[in-house]
VOTORDO-44263 format. One line per 4 residues: their letters; for each residue y, z, x of N, C-alpha, C. Coordinates in steps of 0.05 Angstrom, whole numbers, always signed. Example, Ala and Ser with C-alpha at 12.3 -4.5 7.8 and 13.67 -1.06 7.14 Angstrom:
! residues 2
AS> -114 +156 +264 -90 +156 +246 -66 +156 +264; -45 +142 +257 -21 +143 +273 +1 +157 +258
This chain:
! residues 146
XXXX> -395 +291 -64 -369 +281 -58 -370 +256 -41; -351 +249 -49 -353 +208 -30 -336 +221 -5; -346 +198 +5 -338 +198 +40 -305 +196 +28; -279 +199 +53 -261 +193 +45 -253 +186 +77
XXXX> -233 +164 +73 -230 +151 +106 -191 +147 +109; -182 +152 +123 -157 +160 +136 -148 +134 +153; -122 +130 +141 -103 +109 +163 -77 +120 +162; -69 +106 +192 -46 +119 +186 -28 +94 +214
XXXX> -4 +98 +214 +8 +76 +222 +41 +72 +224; +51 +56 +231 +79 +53 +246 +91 +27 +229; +101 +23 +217 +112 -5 +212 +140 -10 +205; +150 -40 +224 +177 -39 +225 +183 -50 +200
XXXX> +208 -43 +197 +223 -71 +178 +215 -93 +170; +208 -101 +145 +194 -124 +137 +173 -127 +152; +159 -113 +146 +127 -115 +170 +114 -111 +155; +82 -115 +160 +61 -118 +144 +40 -111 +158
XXXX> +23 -87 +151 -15 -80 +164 -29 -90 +153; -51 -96 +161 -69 -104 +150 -100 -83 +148; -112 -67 +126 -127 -49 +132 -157 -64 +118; -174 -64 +143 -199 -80 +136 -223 -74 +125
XXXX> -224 -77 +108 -250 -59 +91 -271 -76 +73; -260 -107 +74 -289 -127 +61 -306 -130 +81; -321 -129 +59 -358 -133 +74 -366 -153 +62; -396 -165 +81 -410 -184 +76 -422 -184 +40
XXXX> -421 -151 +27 -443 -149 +2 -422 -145 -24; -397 -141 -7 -382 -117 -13 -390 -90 -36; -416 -82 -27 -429 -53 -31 -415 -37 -26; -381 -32 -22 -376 +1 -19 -348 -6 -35
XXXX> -341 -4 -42 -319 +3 -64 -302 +15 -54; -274 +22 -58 -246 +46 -47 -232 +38 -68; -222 +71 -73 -206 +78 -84 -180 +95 -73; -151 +82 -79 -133 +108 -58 -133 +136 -68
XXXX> -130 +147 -56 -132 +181 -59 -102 +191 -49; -89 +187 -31 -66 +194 -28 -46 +171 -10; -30 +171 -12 -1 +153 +6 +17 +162 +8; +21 +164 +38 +58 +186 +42 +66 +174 +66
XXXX> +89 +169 +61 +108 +151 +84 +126 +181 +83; +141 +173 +117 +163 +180 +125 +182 +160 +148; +202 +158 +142 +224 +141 +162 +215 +152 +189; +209 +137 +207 +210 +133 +237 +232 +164 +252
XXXX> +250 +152 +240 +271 +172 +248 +291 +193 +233; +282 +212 +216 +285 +226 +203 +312 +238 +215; +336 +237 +198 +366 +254 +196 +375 +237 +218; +374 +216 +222 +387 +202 +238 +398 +176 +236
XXXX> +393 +164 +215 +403 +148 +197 +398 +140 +167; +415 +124 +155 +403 +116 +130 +387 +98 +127; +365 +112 +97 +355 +88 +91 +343 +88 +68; +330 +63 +51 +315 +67 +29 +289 +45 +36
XXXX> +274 +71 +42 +240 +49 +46 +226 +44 +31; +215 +19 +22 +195 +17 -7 +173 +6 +10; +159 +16 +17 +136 +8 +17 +110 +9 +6; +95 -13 +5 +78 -21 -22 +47 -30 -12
XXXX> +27 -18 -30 -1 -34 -17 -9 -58 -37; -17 -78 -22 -20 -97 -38 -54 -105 -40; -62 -116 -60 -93 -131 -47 -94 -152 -40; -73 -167 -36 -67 -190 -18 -49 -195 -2
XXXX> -53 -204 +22 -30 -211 +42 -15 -226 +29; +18 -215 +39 +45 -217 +24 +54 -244 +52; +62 -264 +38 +76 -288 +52 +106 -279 +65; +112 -269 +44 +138 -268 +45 +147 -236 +48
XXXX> +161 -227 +68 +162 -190 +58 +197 -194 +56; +208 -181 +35 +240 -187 +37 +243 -154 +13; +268 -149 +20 +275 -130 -7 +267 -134 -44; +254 -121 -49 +251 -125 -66 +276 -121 -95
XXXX> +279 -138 -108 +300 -128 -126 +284 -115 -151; +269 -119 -160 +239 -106 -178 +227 -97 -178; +212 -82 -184 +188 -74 -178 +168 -77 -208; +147 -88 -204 +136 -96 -227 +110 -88 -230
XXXX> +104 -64 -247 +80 -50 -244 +59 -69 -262; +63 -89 -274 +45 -105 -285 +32 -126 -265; +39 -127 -245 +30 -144 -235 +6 -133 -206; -19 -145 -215 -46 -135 -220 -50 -137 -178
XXXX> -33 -146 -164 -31 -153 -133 -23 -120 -124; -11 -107 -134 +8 -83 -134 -16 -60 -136; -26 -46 -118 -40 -12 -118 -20 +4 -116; -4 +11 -99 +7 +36 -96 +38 +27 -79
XXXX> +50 +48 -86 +83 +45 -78 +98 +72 -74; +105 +68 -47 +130 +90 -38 +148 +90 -30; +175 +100 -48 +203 +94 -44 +209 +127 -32; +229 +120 -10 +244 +151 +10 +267 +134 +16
XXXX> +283 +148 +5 +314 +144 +10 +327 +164 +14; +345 +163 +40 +360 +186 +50 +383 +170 +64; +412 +172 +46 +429 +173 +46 +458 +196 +40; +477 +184 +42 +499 +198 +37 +497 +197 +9
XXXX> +494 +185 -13 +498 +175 -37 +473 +191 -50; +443 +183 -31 +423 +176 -46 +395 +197 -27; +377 +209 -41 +360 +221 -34 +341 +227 -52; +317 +215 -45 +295 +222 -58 +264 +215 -51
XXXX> +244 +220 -54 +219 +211 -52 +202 +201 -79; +193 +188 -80 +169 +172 -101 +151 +165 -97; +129 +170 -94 +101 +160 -90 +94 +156 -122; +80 +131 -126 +63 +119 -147 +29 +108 -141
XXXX> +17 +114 -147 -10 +100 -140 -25 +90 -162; -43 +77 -170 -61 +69 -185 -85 +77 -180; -88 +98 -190 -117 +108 -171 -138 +114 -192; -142 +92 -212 -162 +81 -218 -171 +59 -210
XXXX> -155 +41 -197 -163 +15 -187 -181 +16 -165; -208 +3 -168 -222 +8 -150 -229 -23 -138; -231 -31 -112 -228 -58 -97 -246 -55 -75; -265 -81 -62 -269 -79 -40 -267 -104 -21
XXXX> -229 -109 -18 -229 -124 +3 -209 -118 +13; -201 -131 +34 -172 -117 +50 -152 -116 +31; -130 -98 +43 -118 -83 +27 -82 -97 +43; -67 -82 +39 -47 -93 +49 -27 -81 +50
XXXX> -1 -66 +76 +20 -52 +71 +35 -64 +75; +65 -63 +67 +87 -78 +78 +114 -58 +70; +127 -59 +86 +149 -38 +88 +180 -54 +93; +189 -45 +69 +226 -60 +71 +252 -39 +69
XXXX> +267 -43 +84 +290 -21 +80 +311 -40 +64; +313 -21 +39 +328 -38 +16 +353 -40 +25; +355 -10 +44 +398 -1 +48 +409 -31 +66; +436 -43 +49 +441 -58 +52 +448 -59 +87
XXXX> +430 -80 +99 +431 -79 +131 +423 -60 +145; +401 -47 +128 +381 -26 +139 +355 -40 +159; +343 -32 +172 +322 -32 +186 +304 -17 +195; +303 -3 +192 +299 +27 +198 +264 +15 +186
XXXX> +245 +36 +205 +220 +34 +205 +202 +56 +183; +177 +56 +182 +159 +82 +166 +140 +82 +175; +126 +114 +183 +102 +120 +185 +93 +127 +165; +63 +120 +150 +54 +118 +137 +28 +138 +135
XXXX> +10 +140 +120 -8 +163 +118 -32 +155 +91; -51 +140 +95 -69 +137 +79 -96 +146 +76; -104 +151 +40 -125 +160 +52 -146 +150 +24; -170 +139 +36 -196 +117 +15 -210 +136 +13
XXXX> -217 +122 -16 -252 +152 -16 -267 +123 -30; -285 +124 -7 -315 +101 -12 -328 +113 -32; -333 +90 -51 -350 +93 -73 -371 +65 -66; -385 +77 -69 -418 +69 -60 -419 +46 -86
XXXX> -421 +16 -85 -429 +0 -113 -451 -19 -112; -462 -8 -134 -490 -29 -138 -483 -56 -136; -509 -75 -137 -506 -103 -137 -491 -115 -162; -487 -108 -184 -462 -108 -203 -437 -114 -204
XXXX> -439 -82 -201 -407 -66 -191 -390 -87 -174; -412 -91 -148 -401 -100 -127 -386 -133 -127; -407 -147 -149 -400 -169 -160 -375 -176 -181; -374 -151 -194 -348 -147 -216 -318 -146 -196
XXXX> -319 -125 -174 -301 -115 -165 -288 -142 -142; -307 -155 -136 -304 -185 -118 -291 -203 -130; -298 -209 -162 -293 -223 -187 -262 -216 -192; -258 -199 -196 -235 -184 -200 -209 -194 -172
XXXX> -222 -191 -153 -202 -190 -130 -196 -216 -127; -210 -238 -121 -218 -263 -126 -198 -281 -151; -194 -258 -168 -184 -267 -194 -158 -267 -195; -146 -238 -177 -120 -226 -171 -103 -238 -159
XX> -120 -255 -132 -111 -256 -114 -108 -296 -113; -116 -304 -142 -115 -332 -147 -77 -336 -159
């Protein structure tokens, strides 16, 4: 069984983490294994949180009106909305995508004039990559992130 490594974290409104995982060889590979947000402040206001991991730092963090699973920047995504209207949870991941360079969260509350924050809950399972692998998976990120 591969190692598997845990983050976890606070982020406001239009905010962005940054989780650091390139190396000099990039010999270890990650893949997500799980992602679960919850609002800051649960039954105490509204909100609809999307927050998203990216493999590249996001310039810009704003509501998204789309969401576009073709587009190869995009690993994993979780929408929690709890309103009067509206309630639900969605987690999506891509968890064949395997990458080894920083990674990227960013968290937006869609509800119109929302702000409202999310704790987050992640979790990598290191895959060990040959001198190859490690070259393909760099190539790739490199490629993504052009």
């Amino acid at each position: 069984m591969n190692k598997i490594l845990s983050y976890r974290g606070l982020l406001e409104h239009a905010g962005q983490d940054t989780i650091l995982l390139s190396t000099k060889q990039g010999e270890k590979g990650y893949r997500i294994r799980k992602f679960q947000t919850i609002t800051a402040e649960p039954g105490t206001s509204s909100s609809e949180l999307v927050t998203q991991i990216w493999s590249v730092e996001q310039t810009t963090i704003s509501s998204p009106t789309t969401i576009d699973f073709s587009n190869q920047q995009l690993l994993g995504i979780a929408y929690n909305a709890l309103s009067a209207n509206l309630q639900g949870y969605q987690n999506i991941l891509f968890g064949n995508t395997i990458f080894n360079q920083d990674i990227y969260i960013t968290n937006v509350d869609n509800l119109s004039g929302g702000n409202d924050s999310v704790n987050y809950y992640l979790e990598l399972e290191v895959i060990p990559l040959n001198e190859m692998e490690a070259t393909v998976a760099t190539l790739k990120d490199i490629r993504n992130n052009a």
